[in-house]
C-alpha positions as CSV (number, residue, x, y, z in Angstrom):
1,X,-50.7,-52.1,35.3
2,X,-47.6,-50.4,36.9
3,X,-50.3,-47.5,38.7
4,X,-52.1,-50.8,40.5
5,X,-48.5,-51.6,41.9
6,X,-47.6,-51.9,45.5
7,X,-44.9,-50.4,47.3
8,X,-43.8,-51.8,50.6
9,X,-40.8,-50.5,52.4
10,X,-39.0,-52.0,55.0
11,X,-39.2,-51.2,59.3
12,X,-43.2,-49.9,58.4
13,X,-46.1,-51.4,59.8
14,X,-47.2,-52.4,56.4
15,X,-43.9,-54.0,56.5
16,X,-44.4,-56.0,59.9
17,X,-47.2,-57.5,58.5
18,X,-46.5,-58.4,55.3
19,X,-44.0,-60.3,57.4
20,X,-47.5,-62.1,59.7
21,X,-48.9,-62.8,56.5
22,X,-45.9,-65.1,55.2
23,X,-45.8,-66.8,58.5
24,X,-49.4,-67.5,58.4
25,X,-49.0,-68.7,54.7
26,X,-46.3,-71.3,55.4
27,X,-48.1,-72.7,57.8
28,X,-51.2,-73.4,55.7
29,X,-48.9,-74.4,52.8
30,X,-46.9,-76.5,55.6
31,X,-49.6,-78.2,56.3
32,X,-51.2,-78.4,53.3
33,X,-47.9,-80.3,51.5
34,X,-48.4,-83.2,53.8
35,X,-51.4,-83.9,52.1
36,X,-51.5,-86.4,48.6
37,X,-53.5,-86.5,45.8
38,X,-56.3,-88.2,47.5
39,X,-57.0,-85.5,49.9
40,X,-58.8,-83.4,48.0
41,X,-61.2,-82.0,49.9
42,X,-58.7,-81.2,52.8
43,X,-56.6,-79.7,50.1
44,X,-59.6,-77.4,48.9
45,X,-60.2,-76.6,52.6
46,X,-56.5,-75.1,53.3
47,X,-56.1,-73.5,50.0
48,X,-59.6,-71.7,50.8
49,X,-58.3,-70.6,54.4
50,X,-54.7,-69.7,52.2
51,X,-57.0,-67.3,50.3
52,X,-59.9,-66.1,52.2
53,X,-62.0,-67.1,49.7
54,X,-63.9,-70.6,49.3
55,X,-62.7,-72.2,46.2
56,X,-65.6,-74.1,43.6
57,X,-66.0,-77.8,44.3
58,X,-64.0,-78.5,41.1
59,X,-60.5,-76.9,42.2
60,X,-58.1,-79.2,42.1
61,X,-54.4,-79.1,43.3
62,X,-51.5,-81.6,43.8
63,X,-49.5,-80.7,46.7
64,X,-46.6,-79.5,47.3
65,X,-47.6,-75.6,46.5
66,X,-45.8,-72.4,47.9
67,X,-46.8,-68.9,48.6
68,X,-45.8,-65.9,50.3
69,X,-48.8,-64.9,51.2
70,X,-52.0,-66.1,49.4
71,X,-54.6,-63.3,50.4
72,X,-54.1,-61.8,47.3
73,X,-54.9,-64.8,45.4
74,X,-58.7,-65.0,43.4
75,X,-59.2,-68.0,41.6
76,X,-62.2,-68.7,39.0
77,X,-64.0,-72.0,38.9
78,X,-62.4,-75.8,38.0
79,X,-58.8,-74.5,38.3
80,X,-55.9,-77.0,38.0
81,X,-52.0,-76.3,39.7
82,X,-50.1,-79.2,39.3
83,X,-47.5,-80.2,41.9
84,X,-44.8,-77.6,43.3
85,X,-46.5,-74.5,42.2
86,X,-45.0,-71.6,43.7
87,X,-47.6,-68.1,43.4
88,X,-45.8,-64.9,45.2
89,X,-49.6,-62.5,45.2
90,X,-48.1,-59.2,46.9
91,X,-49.3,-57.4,44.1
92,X,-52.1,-59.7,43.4
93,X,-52.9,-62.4,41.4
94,X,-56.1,-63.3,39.1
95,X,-56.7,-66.5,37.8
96,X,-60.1,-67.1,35.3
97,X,-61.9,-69.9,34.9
98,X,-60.7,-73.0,33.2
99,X,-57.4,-72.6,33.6
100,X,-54.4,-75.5,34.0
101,X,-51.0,-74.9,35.5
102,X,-48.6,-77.0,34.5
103,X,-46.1,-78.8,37.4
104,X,-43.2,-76.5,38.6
105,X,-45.1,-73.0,37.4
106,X,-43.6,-69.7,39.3
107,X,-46.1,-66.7,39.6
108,X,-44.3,-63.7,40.7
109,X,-45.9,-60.8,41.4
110,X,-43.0,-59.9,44.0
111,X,-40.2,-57.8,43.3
112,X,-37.4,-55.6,44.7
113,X,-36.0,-52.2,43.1
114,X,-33.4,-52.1,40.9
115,X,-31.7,-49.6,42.5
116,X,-28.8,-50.9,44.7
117,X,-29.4,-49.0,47.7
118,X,-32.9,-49.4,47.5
119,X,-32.9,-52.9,47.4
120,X,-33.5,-55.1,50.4
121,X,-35.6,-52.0,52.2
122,X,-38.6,-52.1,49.3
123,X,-40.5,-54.9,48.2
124,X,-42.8,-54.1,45.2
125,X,-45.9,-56.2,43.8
126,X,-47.5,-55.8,40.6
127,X,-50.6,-57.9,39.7
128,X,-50.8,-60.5,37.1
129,X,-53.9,-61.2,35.6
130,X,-54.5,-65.1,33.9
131,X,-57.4,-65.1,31.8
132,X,-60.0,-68.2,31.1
133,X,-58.9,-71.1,29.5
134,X,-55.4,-70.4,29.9
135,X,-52.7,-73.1,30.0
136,X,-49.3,-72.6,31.3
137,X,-46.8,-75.2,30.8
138,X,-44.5,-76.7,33.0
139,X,-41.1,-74.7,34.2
140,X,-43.1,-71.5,33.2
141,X,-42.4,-68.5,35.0
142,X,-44.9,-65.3,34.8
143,X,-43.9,-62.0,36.3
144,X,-45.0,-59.3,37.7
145,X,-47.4,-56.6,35.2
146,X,-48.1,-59.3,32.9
147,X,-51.8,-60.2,31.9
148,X,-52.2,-63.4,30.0
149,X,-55.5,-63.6,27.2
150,X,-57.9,-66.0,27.0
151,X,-57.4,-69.1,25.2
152,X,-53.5,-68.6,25.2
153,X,-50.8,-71.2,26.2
154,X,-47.6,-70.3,28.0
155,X,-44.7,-72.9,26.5
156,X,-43.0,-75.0,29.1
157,X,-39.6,-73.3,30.5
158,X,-41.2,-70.0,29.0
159,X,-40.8,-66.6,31.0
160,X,-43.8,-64.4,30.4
161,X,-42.2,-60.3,30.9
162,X,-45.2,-59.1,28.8
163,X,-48.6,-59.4,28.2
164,X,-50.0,-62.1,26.4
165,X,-52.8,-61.3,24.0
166,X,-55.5,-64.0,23.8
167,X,-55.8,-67.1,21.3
168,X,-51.7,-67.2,21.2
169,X,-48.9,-70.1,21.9
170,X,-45.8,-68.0,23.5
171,X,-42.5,-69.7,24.1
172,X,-39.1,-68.9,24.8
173,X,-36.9,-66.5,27.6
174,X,-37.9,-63.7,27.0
175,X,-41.6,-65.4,25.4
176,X,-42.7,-64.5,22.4
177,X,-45.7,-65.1,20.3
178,X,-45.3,-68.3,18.0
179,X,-48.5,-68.4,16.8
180,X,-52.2,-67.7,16.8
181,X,-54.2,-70.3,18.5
182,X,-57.5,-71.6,16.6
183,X,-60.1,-74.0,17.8
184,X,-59.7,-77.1,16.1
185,X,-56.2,-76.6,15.0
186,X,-53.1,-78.4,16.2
């Protein structure tokens, strides 16, 4: 994953408008987080003009949501984000098909470098990748470089620094695997 990250740095024209492309997002997401439940369709509408890219009839999310940007965003069919989402997609962000995120979620594909004087002059995205039939619990917080399986569930309050590998519960700061997940089985 690190050779599909994105380097941005600071007083570029890449720069200046990744800075447009913010704007524009909190104004969809403004708008969009004066909507409730029952507005689904308008809901669909924004989150489609958020992402370039018309979402499936089944997509469902319960406002408020927040993003930095949102072009970078690809979502598979009957997707579910629960309220106050928050998705930063610099370095891009897949979600598969099936897949529920729980209330309070963070997707961060956004970073900065660790090195001091490097810091506020480079922004750096790397992609995360949420497989089908994925649930992530409530509080959870994914970052950048991670992919999550299929069939896996992120715990609540979990922070995801590695990959998940499919069919597993992960829980915990940093998350780990708990245990194998098979159908039919509590």
């Amino acid at each position: 994953m690190k050779d599909k990250s994105r380097t941005i740095y600071s007083k570029t024209p890449e720069s200046a408008a990744m800075v447009q492309n913010v704007k524009r997002a909190m104004e969809i997401t403004a708008e969009m987080n004066r909507l409730t439940f029952n507005d689904t369709d308008e809901v669909r509408a924004l989150f489609s003009k958020l992402t370039g890219k018309k979402v499936d009839e089944h997509f469902l999310l319960i406002p408020p949501f927040y993003s930095n940007g949102g072009d970078e965003i690809s979502l598979g069919k009957r997707v579910f984000i629960n309220q106050n989402c928050t998705i930063y997609d610099l370095g891009g962000v897949t979600i598969g098909n099936d897949v529920m995120i729980g209330p309070n979620v963070s997707i961060l594909t956004t970073g900065h470098s660790l090195t001091p004087s490097l810091r506020r002059s480079v922004t750096i995205g790397n992609p995360i990748v949420i497989g089908n039939n994925v649930w992530i619990a409530a509080n959870a917080i994914l970052i950048g470089g991670v992919t999550i399986g299929d069939n896996a569930v992120v715990a609540a309050g979990s922070v995801v620094t590695r990959d998940v590998p499919p069919n597993t519960l992960v829980g915990g700061n940093p998350a780990r695997i708990i245990h194998a997940i098979e159908d039919g089985s509590e």
